[in-house]
C-alpha positions as CSV (number, residue, x, y, z in Angstrom):
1,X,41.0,-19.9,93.2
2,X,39.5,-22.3,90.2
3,X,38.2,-22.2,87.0
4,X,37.0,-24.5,84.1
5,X,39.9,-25.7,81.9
6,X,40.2,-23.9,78.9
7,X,39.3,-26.8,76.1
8,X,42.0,-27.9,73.9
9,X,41.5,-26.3,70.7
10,X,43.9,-25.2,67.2
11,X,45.5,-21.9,67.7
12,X,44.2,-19.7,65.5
13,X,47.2,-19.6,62.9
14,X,46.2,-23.0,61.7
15,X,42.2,-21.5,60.9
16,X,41.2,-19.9,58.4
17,X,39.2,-16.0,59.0
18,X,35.5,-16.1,58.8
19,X,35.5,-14.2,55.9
20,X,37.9,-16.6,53.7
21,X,35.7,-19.8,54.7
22,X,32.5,-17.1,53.3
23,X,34.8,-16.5,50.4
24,X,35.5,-20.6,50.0
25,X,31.4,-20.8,49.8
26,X,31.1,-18.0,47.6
27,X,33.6,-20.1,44.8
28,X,31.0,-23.0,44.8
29,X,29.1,-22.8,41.4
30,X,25.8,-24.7,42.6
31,X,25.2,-22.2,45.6
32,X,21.8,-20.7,45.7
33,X,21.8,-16.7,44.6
34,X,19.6,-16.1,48.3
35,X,22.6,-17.7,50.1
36,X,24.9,-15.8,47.9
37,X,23.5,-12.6,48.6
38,X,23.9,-13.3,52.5
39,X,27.4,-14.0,52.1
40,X,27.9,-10.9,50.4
41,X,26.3,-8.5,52.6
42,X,28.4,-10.3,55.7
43,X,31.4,-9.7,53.6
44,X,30.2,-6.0,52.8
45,X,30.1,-5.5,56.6
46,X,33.3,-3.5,58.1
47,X,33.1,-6.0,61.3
48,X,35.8,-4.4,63.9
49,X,36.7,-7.5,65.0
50,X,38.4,-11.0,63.4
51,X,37.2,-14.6,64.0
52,X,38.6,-17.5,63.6
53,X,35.8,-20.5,64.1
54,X,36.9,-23.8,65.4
55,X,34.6,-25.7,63.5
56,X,33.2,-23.8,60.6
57,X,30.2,-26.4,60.5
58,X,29.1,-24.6,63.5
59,X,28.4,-21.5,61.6
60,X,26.5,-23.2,58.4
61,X,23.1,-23.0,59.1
62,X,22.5,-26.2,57.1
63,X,23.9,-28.6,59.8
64,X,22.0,-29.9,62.9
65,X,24.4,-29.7,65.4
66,X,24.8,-29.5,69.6
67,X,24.2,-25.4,70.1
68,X,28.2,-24.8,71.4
69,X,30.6,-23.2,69.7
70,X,34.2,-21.5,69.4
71,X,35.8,-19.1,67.8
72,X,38.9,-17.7,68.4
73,X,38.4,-13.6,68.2
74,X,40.7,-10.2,68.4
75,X,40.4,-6.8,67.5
76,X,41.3,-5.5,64.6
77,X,44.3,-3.2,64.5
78,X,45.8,-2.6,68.1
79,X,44.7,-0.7,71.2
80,X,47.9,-0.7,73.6
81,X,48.0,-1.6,77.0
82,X,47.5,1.6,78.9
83,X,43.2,1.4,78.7
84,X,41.8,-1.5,80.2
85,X,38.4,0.2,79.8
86,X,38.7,0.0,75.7
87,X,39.7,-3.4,76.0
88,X,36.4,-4.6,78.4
89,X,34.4,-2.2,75.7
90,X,35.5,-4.2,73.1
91,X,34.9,-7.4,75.0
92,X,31.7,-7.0,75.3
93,X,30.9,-6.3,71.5
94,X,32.6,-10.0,71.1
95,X,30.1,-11.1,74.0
96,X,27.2,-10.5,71.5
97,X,28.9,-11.6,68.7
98,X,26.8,-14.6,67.5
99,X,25.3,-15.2,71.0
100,X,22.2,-15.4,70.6
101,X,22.3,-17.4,67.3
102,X,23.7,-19.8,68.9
103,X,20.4,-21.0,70.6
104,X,19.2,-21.5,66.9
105,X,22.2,-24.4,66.1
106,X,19.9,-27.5,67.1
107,X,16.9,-26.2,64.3
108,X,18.7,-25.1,60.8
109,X,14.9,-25.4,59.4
110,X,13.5,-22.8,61.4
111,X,14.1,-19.5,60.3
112,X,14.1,-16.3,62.9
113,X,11.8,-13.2,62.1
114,X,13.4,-11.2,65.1
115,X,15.7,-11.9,68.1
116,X,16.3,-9.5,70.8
117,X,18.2,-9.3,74.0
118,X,16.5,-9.5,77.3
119,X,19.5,-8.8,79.7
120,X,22.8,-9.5,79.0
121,X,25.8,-9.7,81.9
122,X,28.9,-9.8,81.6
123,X,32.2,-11.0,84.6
124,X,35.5,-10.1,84.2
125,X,37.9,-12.5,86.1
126,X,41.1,-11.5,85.0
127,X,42.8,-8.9,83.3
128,X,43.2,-9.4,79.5
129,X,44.0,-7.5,75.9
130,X,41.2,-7.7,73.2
131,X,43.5,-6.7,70.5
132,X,44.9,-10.3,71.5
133,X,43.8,-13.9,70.3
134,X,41.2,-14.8,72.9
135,X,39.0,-18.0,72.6
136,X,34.9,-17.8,73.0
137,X,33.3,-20.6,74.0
138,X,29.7,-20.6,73.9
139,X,26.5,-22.5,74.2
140,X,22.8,-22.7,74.7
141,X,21.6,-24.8,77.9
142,X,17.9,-24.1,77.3
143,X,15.9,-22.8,74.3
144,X,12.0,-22.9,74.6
145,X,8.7,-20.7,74.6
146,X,10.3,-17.8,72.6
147,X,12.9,-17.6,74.6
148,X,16.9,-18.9,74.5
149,X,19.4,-18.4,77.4
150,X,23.5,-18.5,75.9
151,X,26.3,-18.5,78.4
152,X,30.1,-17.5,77.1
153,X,33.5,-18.1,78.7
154,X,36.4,-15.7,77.1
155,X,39.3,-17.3,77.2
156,X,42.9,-15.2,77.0
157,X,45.7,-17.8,75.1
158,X,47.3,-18.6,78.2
159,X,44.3,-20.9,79.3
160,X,43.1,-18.0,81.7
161,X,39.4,-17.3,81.9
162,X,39.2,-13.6,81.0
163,X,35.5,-13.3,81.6
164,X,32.1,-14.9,81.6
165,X,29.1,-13.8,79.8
166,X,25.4,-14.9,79.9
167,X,22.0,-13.8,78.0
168,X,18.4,-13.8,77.8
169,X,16.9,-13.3,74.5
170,X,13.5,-13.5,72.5
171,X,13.4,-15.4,69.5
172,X,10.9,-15.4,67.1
173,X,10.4,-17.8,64.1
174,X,8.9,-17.1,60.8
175,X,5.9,-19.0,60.2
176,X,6.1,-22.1,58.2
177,X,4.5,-21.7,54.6
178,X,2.0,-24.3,55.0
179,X,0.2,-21.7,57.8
180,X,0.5,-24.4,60.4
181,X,1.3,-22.6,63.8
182,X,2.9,-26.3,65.7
């Protein structure tokens, strides 16, 4: 058996929640009420799942930056050990989580009209607990034509690859103002 090496990453008690780094942005007094409003509504969401990013640049949209990230992600609240089916169920909720956006990291300028999912697999290597600190890893090989492909690795904290994950998605940008089409 092999596997990629799980990279070498903070544990999650030394990050801070998505939601107090939105909070952190929110206390700025020069942020613009349209970015403001954003914030809010993420905050307003009841997401059923915690994440921890690595790098919280990776989740600004007004960074240029490689199209990888990490997060570390669990469940919220716990499930128990006895259904490995809930756990893959939630799994692949965290698959999507931010997949496809992630195609989008190398352009903050552009701004997406609609993105939808073409296919979307998923592997499971090993067994694992979602209601556990697992790290996602993910990038963007390709992005082109109004299409992105994302690939994921779901790393359990033991450095064991719990599952891979890969998409196809469409992307569509909205058109600049100046009406050019390039």
């Amino acid at each position: 058996m092999h596997q990629f090496s799980m990279p070498e990453v903070p544990p999650p008690e030394d990050l801070l929640s998505l939601e107090d780094l939105i909070r952190f942005v929110l206390g700025k007094p020069d942020l613009e009420q349209k970015v403001k409003q954003g914030f809010n509504k993420v905050l307003a969401n009841e997401v059923p799942i915690e994440v921890r990013p690595v790098n919280p640049l990776q989740f600004s949209r007004e960074v240029t930056t490689e199209p990888k990230r990490m997060f570390w992600v669990r469940a919220r609240g716990h499930i128990g050990e006895g259904n490995m089916k809930l756990h893959v169920c939630v799994a692949a909720y965290i698959s999507d989580y931010s997949f496809l956006g992630t195609t989008m990291m190398s352009y903050p300028a552009k701004r997406v009209k609609m993105m939808a999912s073409l296919d979307h697999a998923m592997w499971f290597h090993n067994t694992f607990r979602a209601d556990e600190w697992m790290l996602y890893e993910v990038d963007s090989p390709w992005a082109g034509g109004s299409r992105g492909l994302v690939q994921g690795r779901l790393w359990r904290r033991d450095g064991v690859l719990a599952a891979s994950c890969c998409q196809e998605g469409l992307i569509r940008l909205t058109a600049p103002k100046d009406g050019s089409k390039l």
